[in-house]
N, C-alpha and C positions, 0 to 999 in steps of 0.2 A: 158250339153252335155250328161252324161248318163241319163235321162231321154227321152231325144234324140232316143237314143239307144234305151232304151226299150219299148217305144212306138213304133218303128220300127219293133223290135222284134214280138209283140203282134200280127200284122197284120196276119191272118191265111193266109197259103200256101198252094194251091191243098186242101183246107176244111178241115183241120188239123188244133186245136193251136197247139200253139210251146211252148217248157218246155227245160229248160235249166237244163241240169244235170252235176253236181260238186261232181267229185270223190277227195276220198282222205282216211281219218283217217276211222277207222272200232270204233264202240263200241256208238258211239254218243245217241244212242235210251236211251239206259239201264240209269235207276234210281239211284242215288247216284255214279256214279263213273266217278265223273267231273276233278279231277287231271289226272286218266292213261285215258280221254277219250278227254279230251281237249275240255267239252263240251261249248257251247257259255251258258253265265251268262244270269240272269232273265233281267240286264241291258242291254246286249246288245241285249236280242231279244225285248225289249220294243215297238223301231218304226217300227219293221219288225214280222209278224204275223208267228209261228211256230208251225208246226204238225207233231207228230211223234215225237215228242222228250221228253224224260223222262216218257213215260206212261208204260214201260215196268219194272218189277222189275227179276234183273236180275237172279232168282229162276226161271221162267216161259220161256217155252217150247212155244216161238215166230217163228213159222214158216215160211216160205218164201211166203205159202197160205197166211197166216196172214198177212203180210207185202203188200204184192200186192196189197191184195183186200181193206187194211186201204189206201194204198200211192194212190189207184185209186180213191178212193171217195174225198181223201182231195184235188188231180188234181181236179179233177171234181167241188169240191167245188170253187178252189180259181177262175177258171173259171169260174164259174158259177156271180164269184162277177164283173167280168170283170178286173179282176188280170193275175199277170203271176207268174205260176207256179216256183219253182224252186229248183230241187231234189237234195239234201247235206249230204253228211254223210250216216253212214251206210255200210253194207258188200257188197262188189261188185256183190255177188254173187245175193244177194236180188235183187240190182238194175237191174240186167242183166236179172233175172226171168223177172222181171217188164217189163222194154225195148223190151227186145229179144223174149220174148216167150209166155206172154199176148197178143191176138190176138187183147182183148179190148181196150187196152192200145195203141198201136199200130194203133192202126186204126182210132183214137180219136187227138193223139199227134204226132207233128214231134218234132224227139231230137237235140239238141246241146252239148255234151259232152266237159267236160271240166275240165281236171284233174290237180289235183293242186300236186305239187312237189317241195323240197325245197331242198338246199343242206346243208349238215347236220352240219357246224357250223353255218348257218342260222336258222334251226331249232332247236340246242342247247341254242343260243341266246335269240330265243324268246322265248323259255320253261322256260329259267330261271328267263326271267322278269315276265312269266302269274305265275312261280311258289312263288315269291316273293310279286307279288299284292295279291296273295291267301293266303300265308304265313301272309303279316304285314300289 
């Protein structure tokens, strides 16, 4: 069924692909700080290809420039493989440059936004089992 989906998805509309973007948790980029960032493990990005994640060390001066113009080319790449894109993590503010105000970006991609929000003994819950698999 979701394969379904996103082969559906994939089909370009009005000459645009589509790129699904998934707000949520800020910090995910940065190098070593995978407890306060919640970032996803080497396992579980295994069957799923990831860009942008841990190339940054978090001493350096990554700007919203920066960001744009790495998140455009890797769109562009996973497209180019005949993949779909699909933008996770990160500061909204980044993403918003990206979306809202790259002209290139924009003109390339239609969005799907989709923000993920939990309630917070829900997300106490599961902090403390990711923090216990990490723990023992």
């Amino acid at each position: 069924m979701t394969k379904f989906l996103v082969r559906g998805m994939m089909k370009k509309r009005q000459g645009k692909d589509r790129v699904v973007v998934v707000l949520g948790a800020n910090g995910t980029g940065l190098k070593g700080l995978y407890i306060v960032t919640n970032k996803v493990s080497n396992e579980e990005c295994r069957d799923v290809p990831h860009h942008l994640l841990g190339i940054i060390d978090p001493e350096v001066d990554f700007t919203v420039h920066d960001f744009v113009h790495h998140a455009l080319l890797a769109a562009d790449a996973i497209v180019q493989k005949n993949q779909f894109p699909i933008i996770a993590g990160g500061s909204s503010s980044f993403v918003q440059a990206l979306v809202n105000d790259n002209t290139e970006f924009s003109s390339k991609y239609e969005c799907c936004f989709l923000w993920m929000d939990v309630a917070i003994p829900v997300l106490h819950s599961y902090m403390s089992k990711k923090v216990d698999q990490i723990g023992g």
